[in-house]
PDB file with one MODEL, atoms N, CA, C and O in Angstrom:
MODEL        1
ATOM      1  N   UNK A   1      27.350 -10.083 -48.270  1.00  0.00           N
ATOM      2  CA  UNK A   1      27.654  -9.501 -49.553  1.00  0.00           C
ATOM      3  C   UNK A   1      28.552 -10.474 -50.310  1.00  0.00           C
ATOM      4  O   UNK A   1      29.083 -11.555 -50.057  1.00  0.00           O
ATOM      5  N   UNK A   2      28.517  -9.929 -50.983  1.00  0.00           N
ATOM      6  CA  UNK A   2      29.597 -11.458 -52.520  1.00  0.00           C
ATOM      7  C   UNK A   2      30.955 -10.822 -52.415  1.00  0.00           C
ATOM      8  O   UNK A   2      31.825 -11.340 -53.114  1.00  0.00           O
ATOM      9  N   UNK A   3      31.325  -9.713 -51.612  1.00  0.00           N
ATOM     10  CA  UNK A   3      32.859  -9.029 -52.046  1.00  0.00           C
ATOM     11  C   UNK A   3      33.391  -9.212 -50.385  1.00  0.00           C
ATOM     12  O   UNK A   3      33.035  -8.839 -49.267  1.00  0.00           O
ATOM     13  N   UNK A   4      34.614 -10.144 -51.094  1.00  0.00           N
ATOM     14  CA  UNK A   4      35.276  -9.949 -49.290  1.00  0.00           C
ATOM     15  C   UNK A   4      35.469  -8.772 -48.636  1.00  0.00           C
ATOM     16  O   UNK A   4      34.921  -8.462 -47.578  1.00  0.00           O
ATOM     17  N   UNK A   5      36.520  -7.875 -49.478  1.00  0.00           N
ATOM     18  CA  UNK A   5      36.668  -6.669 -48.760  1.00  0.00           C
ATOM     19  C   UNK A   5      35.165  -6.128 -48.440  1.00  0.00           C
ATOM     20  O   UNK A   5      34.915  -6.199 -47.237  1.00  0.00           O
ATOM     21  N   UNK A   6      34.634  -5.866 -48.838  1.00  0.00           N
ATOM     22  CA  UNK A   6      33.147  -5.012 -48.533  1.00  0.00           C
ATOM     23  C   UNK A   6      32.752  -5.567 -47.438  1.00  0.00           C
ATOM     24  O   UNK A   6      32.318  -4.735 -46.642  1.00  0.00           O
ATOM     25  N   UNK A   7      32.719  -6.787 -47.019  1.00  0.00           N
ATOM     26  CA  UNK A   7      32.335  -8.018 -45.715  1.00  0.00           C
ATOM     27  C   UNK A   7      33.268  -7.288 -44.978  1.00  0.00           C
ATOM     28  O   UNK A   7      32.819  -6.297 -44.402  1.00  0.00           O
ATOM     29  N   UNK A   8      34.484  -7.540 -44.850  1.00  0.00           N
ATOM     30  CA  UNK A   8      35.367  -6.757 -43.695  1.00  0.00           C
ATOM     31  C   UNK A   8      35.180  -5.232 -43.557  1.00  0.00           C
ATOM     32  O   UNK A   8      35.220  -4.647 -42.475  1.00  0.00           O
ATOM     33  N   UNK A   9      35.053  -4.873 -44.286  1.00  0.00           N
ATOM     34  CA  UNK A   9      34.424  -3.445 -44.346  1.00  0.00           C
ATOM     35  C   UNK A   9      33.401  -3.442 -43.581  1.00  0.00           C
ATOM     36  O   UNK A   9      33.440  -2.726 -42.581  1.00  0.00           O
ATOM     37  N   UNK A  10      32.131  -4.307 -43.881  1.00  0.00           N
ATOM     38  CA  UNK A  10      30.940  -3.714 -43.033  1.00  0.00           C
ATOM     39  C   UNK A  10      31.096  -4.459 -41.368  1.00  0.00           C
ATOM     40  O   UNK A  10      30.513  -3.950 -40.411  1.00  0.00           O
ATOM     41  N   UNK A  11      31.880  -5.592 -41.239  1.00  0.00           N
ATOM     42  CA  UNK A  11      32.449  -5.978 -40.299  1.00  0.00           C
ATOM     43  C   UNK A  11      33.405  -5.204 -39.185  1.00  0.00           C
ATOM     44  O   UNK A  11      33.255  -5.243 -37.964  1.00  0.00           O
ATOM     45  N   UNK A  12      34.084  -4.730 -39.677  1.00  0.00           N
ATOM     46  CA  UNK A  12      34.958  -3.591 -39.287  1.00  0.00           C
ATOM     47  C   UNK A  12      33.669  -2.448 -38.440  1.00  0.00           C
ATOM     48  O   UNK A  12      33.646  -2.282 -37.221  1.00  0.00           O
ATOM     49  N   UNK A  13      32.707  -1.788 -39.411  1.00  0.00           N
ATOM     50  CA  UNK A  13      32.461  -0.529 -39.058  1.00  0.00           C
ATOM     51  C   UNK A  13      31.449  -1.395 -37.589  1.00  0.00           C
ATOM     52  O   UNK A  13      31.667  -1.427 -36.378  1.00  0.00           O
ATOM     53  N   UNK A  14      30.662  -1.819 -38.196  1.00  0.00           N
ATOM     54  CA  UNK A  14      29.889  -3.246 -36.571  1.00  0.00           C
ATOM     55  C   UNK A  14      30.945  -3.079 -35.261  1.00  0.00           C
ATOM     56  O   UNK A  14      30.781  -2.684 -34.107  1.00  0.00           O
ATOM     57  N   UNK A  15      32.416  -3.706 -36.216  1.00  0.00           N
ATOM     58  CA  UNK A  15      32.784  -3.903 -34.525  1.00  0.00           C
ATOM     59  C   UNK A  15      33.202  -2.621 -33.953  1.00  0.00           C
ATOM     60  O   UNK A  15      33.193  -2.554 -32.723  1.00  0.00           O
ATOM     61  N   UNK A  16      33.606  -1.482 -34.691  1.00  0.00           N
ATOM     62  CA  UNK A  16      33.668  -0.270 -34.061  1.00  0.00           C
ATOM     63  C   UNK A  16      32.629   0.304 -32.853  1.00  0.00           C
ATOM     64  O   UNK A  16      32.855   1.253 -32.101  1.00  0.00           O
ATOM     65  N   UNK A  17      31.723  -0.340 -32.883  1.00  0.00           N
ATOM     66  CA  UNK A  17      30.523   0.039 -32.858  1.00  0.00           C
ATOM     67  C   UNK A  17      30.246  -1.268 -31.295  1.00  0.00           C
ATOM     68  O   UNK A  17      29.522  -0.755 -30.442  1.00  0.00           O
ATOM     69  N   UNK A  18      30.581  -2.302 -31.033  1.00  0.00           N
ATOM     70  CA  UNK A  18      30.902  -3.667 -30.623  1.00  0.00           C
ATOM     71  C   UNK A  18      29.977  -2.958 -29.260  1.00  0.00           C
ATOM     72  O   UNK A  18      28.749  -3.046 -29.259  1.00  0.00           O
ATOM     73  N   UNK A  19      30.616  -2.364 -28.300  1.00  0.00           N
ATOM     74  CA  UNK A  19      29.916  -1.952 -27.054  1.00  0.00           C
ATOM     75  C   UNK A  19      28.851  -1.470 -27.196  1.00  0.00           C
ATOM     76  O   UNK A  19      28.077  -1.913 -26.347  1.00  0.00           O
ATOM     77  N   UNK A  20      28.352  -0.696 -27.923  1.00  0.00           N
ATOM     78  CA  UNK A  20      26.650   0.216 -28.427  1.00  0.00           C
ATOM     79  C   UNK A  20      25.869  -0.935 -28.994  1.00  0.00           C
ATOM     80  O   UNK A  20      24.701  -1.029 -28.617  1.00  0.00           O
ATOM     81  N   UNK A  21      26.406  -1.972 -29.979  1.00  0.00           N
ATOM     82  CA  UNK A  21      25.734  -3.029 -30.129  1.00  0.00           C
ATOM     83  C   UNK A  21      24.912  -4.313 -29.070  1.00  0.00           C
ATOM     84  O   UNK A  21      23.748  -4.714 -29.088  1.00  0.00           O
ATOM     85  N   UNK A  22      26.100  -4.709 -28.191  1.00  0.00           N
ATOM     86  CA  UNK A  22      26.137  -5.640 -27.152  1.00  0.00           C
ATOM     87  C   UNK A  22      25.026  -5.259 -26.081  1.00  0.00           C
ATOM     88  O   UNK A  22      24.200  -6.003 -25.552  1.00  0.00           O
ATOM     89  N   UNK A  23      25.302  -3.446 -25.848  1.00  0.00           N
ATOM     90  CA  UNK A  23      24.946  -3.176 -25.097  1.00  0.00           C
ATOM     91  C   UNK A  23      23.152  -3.468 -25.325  1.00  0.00           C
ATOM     92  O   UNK A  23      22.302  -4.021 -24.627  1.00  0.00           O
ATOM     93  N   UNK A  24      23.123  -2.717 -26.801  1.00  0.00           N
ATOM     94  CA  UNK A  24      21.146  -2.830 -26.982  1.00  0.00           C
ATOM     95  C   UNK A  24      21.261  -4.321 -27.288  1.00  0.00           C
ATOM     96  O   UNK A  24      20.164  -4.640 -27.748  1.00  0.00           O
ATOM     97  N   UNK A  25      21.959  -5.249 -27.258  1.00  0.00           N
ATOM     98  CA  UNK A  25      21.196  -6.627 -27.491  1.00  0.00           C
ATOM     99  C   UNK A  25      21.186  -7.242 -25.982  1.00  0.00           C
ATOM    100  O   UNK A  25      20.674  -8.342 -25.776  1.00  0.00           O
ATOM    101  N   UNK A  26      21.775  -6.478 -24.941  1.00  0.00           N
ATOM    102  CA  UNK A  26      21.687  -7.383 -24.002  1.00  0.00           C
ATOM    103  C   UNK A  26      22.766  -8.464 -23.363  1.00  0.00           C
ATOM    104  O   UNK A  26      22.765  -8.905 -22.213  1.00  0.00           O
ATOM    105  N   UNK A  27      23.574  -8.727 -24.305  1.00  0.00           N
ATOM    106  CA  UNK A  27      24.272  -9.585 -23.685  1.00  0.00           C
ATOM    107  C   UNK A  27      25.977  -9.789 -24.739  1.00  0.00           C
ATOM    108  O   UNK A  27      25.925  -9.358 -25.890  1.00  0.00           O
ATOM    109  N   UNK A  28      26.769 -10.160 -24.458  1.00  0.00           N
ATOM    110  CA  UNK A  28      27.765 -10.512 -25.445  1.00  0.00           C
ATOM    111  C   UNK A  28      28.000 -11.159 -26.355  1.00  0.00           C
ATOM    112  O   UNK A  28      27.883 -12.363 -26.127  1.00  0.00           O
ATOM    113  N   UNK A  29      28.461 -10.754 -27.889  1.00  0.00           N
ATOM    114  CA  UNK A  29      28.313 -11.211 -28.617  1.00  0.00           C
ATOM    115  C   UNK A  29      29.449 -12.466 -29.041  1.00  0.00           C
ATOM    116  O   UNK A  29      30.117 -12.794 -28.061  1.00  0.00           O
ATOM    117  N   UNK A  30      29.769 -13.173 -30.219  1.00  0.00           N
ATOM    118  CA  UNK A  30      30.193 -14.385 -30.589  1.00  0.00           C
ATOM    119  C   UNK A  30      30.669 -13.101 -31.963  1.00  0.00           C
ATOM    120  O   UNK A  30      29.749 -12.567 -32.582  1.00  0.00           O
ATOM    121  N   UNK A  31      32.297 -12.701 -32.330  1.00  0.00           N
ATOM    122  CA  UNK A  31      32.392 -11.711 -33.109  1.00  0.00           C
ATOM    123  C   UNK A  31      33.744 -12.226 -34.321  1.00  0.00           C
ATOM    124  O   UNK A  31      34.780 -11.585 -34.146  1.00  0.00           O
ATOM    125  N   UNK A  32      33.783 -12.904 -35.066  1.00  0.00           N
ATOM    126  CA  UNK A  32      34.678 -13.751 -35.735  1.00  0.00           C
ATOM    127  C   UNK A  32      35.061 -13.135 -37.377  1.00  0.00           C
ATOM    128  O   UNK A  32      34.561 -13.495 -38.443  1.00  0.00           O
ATOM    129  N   UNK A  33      36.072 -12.142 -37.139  1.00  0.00           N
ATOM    130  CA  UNK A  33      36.043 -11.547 -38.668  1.00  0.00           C
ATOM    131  C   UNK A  33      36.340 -12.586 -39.593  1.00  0.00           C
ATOM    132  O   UNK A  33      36.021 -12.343 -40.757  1.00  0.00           O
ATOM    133  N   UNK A  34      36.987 -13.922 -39.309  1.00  0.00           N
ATOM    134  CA  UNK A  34      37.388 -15.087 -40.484  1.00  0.00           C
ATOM    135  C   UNK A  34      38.042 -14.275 -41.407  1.00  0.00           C
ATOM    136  O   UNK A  34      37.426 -13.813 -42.368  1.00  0.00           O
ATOM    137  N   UNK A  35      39.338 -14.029 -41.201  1.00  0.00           N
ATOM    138  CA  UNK A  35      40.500 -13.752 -42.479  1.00  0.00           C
ATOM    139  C   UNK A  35      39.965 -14.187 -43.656  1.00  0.00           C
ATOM    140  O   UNK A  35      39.272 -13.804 -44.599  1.00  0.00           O
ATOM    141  N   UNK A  36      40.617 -15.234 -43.195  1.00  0.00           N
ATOM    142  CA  UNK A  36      41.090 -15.877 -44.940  1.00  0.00           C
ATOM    143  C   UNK A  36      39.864 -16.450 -45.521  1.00  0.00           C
ATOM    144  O   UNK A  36      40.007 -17.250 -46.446  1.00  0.00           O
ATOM    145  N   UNK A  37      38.109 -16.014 -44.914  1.00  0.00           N
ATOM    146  CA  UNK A  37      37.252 -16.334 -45.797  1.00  0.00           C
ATOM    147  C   UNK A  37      36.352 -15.396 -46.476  1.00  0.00           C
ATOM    148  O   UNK A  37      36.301 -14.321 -45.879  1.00  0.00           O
ATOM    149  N   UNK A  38      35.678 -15.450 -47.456  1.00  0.00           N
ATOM    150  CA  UNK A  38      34.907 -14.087 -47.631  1.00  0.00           C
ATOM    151  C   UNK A  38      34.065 -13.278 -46.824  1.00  0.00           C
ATOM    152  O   UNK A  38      33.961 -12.053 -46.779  1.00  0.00           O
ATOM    153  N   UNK A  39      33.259 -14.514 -45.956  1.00  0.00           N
ATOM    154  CA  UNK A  39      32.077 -14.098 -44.774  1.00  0.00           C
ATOM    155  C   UNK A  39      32.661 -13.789 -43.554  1.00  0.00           C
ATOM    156  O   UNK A  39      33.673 -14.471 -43.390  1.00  0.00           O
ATOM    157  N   UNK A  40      32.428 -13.027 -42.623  1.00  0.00           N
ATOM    158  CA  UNK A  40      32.174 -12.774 -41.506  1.00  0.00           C
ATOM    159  C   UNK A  40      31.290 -13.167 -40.478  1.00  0.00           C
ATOM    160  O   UNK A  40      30.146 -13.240 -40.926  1.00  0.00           O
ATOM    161  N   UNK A  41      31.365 -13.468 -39.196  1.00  0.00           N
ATOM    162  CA  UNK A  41      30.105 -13.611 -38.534  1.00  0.00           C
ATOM    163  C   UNK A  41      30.060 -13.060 -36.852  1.00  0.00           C
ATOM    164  O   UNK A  41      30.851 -12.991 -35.912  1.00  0.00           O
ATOM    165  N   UNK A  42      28.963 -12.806 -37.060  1.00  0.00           N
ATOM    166  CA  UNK A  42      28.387 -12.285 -35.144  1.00  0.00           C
ATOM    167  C   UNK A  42      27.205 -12.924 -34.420  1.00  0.00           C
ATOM    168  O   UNK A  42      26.025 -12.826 -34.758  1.00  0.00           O
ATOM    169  N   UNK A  43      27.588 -13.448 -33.602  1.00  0.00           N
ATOM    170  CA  UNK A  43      26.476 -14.627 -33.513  1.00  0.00           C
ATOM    171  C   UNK A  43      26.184 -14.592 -31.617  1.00  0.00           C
ATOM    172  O   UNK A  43      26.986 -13.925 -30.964  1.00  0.00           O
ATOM    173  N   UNK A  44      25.282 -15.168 -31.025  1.00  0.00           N
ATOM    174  CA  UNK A  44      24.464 -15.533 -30.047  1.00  0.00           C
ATOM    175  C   UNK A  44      24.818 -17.096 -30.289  1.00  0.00           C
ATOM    176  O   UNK A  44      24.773 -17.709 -31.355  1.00  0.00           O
ATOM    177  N   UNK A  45      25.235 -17.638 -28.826  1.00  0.00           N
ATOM    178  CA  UNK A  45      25.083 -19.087 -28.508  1.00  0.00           C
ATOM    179  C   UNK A  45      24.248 -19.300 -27.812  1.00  0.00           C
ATOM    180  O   UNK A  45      23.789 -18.396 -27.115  1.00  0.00           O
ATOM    181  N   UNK A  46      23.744 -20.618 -27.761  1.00  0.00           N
ATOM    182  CA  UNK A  46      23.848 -21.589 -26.252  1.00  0.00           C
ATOM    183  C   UNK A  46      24.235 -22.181 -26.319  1.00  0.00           C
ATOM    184  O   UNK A  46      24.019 -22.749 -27.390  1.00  0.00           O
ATOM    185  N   UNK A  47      25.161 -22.805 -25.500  1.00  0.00           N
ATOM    186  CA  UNK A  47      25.751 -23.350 -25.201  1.00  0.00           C
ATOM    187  C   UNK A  47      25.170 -24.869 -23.905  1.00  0.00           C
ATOM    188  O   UNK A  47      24.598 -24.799 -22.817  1.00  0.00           O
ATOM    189  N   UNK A  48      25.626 -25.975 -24.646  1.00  0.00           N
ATOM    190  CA  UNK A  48      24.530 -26.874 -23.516  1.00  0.00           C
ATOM    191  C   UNK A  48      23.751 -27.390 -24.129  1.00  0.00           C
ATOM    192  O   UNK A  48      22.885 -27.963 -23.468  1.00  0.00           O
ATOM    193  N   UNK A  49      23.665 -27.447 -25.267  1.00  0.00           N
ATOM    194  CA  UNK A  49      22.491 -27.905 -25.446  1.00  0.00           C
ATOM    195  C   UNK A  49      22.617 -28.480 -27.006  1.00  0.00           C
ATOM    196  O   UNK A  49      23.384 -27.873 -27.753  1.00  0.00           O
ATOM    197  N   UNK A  50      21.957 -29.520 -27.469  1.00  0.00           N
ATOM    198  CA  UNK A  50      22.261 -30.826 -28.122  1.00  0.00           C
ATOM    199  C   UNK A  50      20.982 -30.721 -29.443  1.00  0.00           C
ATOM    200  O   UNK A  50      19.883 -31.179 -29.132  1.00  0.00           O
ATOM    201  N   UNK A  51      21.097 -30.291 -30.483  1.00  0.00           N
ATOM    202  CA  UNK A  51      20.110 -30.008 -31.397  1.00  0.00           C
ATOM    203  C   UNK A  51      19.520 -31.765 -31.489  1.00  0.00           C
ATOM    204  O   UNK A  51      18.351 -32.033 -31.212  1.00  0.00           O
ATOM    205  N   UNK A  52      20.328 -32.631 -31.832  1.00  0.00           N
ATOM    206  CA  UNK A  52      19.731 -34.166 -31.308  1.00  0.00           C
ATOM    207  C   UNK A  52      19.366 -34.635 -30.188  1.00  0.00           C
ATOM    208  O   UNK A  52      19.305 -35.860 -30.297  1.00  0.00           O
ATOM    209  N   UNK A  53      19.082 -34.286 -29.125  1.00  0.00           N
ATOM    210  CA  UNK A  53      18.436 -34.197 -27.998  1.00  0.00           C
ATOM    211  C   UNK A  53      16.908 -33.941 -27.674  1.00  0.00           C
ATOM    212  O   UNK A  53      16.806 -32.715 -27.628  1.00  0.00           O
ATOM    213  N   UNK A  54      16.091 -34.317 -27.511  1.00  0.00           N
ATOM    214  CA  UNK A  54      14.739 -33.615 -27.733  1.00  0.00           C
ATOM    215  C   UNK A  54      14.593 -32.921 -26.912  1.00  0.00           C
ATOM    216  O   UNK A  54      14.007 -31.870 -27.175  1.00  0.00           O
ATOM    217  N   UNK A  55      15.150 -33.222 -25.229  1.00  0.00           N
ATOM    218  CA  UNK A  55      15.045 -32.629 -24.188  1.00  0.00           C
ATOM    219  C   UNK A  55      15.520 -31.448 -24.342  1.00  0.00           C
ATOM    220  O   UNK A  55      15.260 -30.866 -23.289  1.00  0.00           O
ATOM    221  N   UNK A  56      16.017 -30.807 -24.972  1.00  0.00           N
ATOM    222  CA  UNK A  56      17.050 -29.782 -25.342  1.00  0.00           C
ATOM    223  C   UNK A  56      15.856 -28.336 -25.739  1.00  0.00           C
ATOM    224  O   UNK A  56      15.747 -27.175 -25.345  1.00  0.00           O
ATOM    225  N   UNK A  57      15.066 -29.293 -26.799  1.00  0.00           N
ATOM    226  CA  UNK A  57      14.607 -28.458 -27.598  1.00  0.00           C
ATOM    227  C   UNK A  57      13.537 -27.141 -27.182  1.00  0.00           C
ATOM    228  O   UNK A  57      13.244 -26.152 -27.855  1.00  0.00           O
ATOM    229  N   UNK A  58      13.189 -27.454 -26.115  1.00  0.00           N
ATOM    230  CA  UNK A  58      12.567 -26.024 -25.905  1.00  0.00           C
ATOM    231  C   UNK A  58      13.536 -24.984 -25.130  1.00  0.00           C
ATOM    232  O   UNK A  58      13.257 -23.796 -24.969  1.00  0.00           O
ATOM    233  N   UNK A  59      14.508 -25.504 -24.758  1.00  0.00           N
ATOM    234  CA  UNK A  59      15.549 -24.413 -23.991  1.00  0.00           C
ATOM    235  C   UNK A  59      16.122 -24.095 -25.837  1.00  0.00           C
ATOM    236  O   UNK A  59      16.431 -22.933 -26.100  1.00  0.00           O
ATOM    237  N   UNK A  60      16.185 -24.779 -26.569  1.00  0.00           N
ATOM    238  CA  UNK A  60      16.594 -23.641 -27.857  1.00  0.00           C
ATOM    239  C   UNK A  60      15.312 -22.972 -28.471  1.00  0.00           C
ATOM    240  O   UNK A  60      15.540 -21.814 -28.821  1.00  0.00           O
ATOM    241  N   UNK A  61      13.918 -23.427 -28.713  1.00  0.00           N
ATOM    242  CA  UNK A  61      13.386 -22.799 -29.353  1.00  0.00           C
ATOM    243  C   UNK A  61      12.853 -21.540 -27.745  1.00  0.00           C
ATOM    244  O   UNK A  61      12.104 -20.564 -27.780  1.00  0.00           O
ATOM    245  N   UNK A  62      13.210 -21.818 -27.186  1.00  0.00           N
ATOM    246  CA  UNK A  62      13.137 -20.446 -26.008  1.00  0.00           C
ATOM    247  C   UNK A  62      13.886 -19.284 -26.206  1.00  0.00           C
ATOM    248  O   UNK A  62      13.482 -18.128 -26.087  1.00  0.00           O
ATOM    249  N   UNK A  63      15.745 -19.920 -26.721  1.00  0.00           N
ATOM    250  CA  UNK A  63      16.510 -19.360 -26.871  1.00  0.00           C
ATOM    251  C   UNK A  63      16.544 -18.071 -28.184  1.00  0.00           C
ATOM    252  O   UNK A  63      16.894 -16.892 -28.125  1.00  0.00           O
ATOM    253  N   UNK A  64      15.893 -19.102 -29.594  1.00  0.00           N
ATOM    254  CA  UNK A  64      15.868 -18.539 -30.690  1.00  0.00           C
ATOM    255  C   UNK A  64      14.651 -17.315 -30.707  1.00  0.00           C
ATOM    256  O   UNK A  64      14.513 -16.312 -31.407  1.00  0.00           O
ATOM    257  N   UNK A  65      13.687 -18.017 -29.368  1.00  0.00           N
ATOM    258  CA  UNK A  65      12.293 -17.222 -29.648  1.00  0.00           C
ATOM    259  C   UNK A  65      12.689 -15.581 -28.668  1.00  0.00           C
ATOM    260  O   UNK A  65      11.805 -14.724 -28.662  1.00  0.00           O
ATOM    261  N   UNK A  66      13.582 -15.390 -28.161  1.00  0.00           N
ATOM    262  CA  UNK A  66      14.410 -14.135 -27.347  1.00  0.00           C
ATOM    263  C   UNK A  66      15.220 -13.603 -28.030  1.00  0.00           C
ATOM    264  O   UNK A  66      15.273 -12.376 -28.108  1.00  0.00           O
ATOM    265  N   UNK A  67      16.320 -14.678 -28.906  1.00  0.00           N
ATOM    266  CA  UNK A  67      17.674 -13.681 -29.305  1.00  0.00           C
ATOM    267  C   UNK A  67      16.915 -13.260 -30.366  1.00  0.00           C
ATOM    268  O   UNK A  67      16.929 -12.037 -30.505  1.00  0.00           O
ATOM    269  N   UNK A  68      16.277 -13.853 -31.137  1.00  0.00           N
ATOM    270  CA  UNK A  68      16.351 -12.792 -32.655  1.00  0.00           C
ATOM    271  C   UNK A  68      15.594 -11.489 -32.694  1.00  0.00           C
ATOM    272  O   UNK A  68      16.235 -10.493 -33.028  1.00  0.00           O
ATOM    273  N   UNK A  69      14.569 -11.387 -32.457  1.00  0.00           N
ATOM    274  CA  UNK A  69      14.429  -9.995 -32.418  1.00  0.00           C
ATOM    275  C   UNK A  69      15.399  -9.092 -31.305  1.00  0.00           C
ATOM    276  O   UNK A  69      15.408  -7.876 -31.495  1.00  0.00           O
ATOM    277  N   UNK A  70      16.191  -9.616 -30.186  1.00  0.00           N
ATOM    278  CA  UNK A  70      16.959  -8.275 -29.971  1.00  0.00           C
ATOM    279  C   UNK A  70      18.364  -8.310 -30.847  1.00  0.00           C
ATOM    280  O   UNK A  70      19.235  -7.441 -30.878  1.00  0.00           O
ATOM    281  N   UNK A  71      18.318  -9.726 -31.633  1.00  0.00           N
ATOM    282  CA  UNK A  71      19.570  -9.314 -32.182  1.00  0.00           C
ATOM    283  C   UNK A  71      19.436  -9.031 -33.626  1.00  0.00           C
ATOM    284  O   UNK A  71      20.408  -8.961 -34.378  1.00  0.00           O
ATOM    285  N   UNK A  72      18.194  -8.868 -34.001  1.00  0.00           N
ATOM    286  CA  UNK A  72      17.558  -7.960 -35.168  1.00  0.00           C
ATOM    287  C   UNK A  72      17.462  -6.827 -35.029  1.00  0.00           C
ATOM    288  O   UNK A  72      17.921  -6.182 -35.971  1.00  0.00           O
ATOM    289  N   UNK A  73      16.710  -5.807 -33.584  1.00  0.00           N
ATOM    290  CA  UNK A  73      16.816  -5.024 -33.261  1.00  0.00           C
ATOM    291  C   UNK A  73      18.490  -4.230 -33.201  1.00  0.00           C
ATOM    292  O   UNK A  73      18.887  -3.205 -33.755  1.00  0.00           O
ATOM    293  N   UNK A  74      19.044  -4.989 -32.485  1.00  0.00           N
ATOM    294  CA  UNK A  74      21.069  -4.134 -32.521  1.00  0.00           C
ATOM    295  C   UNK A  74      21.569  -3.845 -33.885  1.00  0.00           C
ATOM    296  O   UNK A  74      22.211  -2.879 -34.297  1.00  0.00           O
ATOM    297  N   UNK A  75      21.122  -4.921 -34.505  1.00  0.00           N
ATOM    298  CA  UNK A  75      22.100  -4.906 -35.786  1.00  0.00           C
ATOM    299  C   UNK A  75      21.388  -4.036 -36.822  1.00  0.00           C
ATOM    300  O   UNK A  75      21.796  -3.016 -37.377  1.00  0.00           O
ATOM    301  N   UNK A  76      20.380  -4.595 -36.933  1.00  0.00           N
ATOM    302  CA  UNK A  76      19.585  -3.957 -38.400  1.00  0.00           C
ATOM    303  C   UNK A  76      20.137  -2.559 -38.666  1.00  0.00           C
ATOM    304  O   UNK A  76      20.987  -2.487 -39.553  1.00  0.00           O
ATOM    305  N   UNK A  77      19.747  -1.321 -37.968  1.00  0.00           N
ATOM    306  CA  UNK A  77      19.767  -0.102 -38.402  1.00  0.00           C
ATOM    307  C   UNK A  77      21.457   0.139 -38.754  1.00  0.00           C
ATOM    308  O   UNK A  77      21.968   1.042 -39.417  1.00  0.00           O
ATOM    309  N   UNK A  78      22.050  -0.918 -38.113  1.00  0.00           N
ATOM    310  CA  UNK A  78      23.485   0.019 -37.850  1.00  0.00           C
ATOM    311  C   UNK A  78      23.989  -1.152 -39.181  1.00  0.00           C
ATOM    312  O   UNK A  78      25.145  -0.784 -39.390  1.00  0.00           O
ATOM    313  N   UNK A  79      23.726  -2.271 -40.099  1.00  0.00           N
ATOM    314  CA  UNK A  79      23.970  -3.033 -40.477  1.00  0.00           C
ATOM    315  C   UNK A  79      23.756  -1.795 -42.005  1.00  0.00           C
ATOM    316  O   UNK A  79      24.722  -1.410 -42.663  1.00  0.00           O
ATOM    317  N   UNK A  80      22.751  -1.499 -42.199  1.00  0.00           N
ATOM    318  CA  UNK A  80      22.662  -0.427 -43.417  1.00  0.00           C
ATOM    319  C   UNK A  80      23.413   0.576 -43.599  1.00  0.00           C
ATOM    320  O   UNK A  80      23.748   0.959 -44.720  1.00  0.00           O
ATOM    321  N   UNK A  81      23.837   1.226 -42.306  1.00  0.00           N
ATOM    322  CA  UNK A  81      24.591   1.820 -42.063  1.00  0.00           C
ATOM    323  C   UNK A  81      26.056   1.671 -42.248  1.00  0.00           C
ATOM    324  O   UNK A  81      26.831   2.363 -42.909  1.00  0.00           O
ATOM    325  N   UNK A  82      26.244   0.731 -41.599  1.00  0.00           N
ATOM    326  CA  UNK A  82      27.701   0.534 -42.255  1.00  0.00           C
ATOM    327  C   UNK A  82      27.705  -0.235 -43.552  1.00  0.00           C
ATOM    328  O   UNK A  82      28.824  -0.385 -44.041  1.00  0.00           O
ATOM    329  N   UNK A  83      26.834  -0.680 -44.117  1.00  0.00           N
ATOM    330  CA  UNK A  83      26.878  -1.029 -45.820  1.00  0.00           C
ATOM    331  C   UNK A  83      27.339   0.646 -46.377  1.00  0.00           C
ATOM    332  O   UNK A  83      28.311   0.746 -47.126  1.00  0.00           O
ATOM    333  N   UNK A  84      26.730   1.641 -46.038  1.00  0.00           N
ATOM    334  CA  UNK A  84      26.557   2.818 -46.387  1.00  0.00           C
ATOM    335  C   UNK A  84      28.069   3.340 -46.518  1.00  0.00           C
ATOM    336  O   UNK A  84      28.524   3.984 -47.463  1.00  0.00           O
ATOM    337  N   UNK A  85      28.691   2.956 -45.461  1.00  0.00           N
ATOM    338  CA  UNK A  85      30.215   3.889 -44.748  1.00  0.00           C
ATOM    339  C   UNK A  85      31.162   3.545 -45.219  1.00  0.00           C
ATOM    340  O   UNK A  85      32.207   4.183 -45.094  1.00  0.00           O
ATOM    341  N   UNK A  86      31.043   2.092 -46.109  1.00  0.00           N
ATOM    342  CA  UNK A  86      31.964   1.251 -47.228  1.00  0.00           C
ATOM    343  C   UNK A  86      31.833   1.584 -48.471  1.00  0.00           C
ATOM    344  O   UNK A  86      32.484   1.001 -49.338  1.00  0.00           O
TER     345      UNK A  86
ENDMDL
END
């Protein structure tokens, strides 16, 4: 969103939420409210692995081809939702 507070806002109601999330994505999340910037973020790593590397590259496009739909699946419904609760 373009409004900080509203970002911590919908950030806030997410992490309330942090264990019910984690739990349907599977694994633990990367959860960084960033104060002093407008954005927020919740993110999936790997870790290990070298985007300049070629050898790398199918352990990430493995990686990307798993996390996003479950981490589309966790977030989405509850992401409208807390737009809603702000």
């Amino acid at each position: 969103m373009g409004d900080q507070t509203e970002n911590k806002g919908i950030f806030d109601a997410l992490f309330a939420k942090k264990a019910d999330i984690e739990k349907d994505f599977g694994a633990d999340l990367f959860w960084e409210r960033l104060d002093e910037k407008k954005s927020c973020r919740i993110s999936a790593r790997l870790e290990g692995v070298n985007v300049k590397d070629r050898a790398d590259w199918d352990k990430m496009i493995k990686f990307q081809c798993d996390t996003m739909p479950r981490f589309y699946d966790a977030l989405h419904d509850r992401l409208g939702a807390a737009k809603k609760s702000i």
